[in-house]
C-alpha positions, 0 to 999 in steps of 0.5 A, a space after each residue: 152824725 145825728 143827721 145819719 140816722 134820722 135818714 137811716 130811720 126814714 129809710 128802714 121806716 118807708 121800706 117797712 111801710 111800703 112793704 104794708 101797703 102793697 100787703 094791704 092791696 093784695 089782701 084787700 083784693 082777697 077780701 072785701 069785708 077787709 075793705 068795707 072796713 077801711 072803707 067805712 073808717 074814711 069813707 074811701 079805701 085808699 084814704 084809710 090805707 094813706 092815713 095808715 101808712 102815715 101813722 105806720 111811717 112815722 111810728 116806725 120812724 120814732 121807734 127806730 130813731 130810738 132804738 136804733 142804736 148810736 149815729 149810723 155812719 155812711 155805709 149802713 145810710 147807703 145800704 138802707 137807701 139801696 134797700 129803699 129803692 130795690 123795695 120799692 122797684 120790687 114792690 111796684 113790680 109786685 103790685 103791677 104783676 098782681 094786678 096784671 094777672 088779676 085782669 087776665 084770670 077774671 
């Protein structure tokens, strides 16, 4: 079922891309010539870091739709939601830890 694997796509590409935004907030963090540069393509930091996650979603997403192999079946679509959903749990607690330990240490 084609439907399959265009959600199999969406999920692995949101799963990679969610991956990046929370690479990018730590990293901008560590460097502030890093977020004068996102600052200056936008005007704002987080509106450089949103657009980028948007073209590096649906990159991902059109790559992987075609390479991904034939029509994905139920299972490989279940294990890429649950991959999806233990990231992105993992990546907000990552975020909020980050953040937590920033707040104490300064």
């Amino acid at each position: 079922m084609k439907n399959l694997k265009l959600i199999w796509s969406s999920a692995y590409s949101a799963l990679i891309t969610g991956l990046a935004v929370v690479a990018v907030t730590i990293y901008m963090e560590y460097s502030p010539a890093f977020k004068v540069v996102l600052t200056n393509l936008t005007s704002h930091h987080w509106i450089s870091k949103s657009v980028g996650s948007l073209i590096l979603y649906f990159v991902l997403f059109f790559i992987l739709n075609k390479i991904g192999g034939e029509n994905k079946n139920e299972f490989q679509v279940k294990r890429a939601l649950w991959s999806l959903f233990i990231v992105t749990i993992l990546s907000g607690l990552a975020i909020f830890a980050f953040f937590v330990w920033h707040f104490l240490a300064a």
